[in-house]
C-alpha positions in Angstrom: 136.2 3.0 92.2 133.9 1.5 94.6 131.0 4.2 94.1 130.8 3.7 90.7 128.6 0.5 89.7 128.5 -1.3 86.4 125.7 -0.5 83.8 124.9 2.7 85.9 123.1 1.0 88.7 122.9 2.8 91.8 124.2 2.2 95.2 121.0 0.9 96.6 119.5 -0.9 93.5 123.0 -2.6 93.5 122.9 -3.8 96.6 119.5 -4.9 96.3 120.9 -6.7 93.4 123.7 -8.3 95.3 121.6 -9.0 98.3 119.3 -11.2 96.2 122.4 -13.3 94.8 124.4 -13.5 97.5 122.5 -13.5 100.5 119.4 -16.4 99.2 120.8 -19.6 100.3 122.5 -20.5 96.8 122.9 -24.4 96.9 124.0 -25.8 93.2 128.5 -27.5 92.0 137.1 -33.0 87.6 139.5 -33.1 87.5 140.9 -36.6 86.2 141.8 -38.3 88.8 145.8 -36.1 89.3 146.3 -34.4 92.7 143.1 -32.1 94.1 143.2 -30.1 97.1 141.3 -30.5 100.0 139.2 -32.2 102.4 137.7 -29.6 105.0 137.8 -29.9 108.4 134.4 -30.3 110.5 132.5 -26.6 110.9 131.4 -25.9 114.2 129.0 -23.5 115.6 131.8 -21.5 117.3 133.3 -20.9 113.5 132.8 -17.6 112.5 130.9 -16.9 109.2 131.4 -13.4 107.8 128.5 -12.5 105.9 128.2 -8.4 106.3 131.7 -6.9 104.5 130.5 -7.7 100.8 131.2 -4.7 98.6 131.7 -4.3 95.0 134.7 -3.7 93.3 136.2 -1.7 90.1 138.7 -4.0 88.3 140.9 -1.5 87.7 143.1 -1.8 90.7 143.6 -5.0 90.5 144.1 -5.7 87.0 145.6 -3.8 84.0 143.1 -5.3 81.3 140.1 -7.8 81.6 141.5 -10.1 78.7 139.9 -13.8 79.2 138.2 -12.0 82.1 139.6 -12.0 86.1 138.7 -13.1 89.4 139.3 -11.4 92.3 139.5 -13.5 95.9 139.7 -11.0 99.0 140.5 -13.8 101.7 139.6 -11.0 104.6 136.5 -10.3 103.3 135.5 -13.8 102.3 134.3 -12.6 98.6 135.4 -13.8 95.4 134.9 -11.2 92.4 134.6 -11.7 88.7 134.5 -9.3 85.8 134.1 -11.0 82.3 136.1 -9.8 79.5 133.1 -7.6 77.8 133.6 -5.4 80.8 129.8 -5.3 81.3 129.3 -8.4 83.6 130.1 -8.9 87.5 129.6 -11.1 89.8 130.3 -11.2 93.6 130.0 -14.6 95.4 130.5 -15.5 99.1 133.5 -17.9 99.5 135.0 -20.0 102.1 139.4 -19.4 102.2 141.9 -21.1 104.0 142.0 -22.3 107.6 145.3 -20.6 108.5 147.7 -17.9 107.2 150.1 -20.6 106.4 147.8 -22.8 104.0 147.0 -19.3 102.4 148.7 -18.5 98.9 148.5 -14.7 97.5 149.1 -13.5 94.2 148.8 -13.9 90.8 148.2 -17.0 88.6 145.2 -18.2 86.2 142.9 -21.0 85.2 144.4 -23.6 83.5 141.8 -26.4 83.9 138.3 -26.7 84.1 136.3 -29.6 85.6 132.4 -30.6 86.0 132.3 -33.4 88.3 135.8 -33.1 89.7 137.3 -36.4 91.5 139.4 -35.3 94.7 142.8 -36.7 96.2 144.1 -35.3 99.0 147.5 -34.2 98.9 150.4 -35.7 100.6 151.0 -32.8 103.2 147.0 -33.4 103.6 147.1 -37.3 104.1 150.4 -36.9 107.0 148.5 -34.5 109.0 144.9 -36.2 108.4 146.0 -40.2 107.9 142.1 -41.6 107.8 140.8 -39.5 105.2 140.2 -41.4 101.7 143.4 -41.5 99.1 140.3 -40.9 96.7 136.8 -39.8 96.2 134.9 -39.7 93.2 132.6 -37.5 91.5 129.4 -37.2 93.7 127.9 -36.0 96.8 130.7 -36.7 99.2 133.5 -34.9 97.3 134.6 -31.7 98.9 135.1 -30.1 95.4 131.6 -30.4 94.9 130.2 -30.0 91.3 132.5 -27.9 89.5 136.1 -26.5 89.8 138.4 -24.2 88.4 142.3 -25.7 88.4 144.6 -22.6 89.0 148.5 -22.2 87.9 149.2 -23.6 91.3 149.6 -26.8 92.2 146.8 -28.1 94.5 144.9 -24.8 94.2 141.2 -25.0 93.4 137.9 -22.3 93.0 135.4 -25.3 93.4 131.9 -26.1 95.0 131.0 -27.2 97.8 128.1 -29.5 99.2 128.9 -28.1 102.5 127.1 -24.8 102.3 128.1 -23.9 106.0 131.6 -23.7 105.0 130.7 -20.5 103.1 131.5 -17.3 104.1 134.2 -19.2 107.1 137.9 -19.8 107.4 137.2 -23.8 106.5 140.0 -25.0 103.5 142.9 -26.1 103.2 144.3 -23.8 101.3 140.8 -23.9 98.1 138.7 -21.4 97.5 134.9 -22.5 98.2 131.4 -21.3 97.0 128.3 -22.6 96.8 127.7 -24.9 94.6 125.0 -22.8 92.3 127.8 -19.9 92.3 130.6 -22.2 90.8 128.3 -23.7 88.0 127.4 -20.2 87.4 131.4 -18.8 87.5 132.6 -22.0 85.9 130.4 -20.9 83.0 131.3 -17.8 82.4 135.6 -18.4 82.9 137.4 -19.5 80.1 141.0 -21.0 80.4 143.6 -18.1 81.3 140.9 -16.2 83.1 143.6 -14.5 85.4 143.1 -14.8 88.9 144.4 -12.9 92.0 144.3 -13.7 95.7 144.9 -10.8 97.9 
């Protein structure tokens, strides 16, 4: 239940709480060299960020247990959720989602790969509609996966960083899941492989 707040924190000392880790301007971020997902498109002022629907979340809902731990990804509210396995420890991170309904993918899979330093390739589908981009980009400042990222069940389906922090909180992917590059170091540590995952 929403009201309800882990360790017995109240509404307004949780959102205190949250306010201070998501809304400070978080900045932190392998994949061998296989397929990676995606190359976002240029953010312009006119892109709307959504930075005021952040709410916590019980697990309960979502999930029937918290073995290996779960992520939630709300792709209307821009949020991605995590409750570790001890049942104790949440997070709730801004995120950018896809750029359309039909790069979106709902439902259930899991972490099957964990990267620091990822490499990117676009994907075919990616490299037909967007011909210049690079074939490949290494680990570094000009990789769209940024520091860290989490390979899900699906094929070309990331959680990953990004060193493009205006992308956050925006429709900006094509198809990933994006946060802030402090966020996914943080996340990335505290997943495990088969953390399951859900996009709603």
């Amino acid at each position: 239940m929403a009201s309800k707040f882990v360790n017995g924190l109240s509404r307004r000392n949780f959102l205190a709480g949250t306010v201070a880790t998501i809304g400070a301007p978080a900045f932190a971020q392998d994949l061998n060299s296989s397929a990676t997902t995606e190359m976002e498109s240029d953010v312009t002022p006119a892109t709307r960020r959504n930075i005021s629907s952040f709410r916590a979340l019980d697990w309960r809902p979502y999930f029937s247990n918290l073995n290996n731990g779960a992520i939630l990804v709300d792709i209307t509210s821009r949020a991605l959720h995590f409750w570790a396995a001890d049942g104790q420890t949440y997070r709730l991170y801004p995120s950018s989602v896809p750029l359309t309904e039909d790069l979106t993918r709902r439902g259930r899979t899991s972490v099957i790969k964990k990267v620091e330093g990822p490499s990117w390739r676009p994907t075919p589908s990616m490299l037909k509609r967007n011909p210049e981009w690079p074939a490949y980009v290494g680990p570094g400042p000009d990789n769209p996966l940024g520091t860290h990222a989490l390979y899900l069940g699906w094929t070309y389906y990331r959680i990953h960083g990004t060193h493009d922090t205006r992308k956050i909180g925006r429709r900006s992917s094509n198809g990933c899941i994006g946060l802030y590059n402090q966020h996914i170091a943080e996340l990335f540590g505290m997943t495990k492989i088969g953390t399951q995952v859900l996009l709603i």
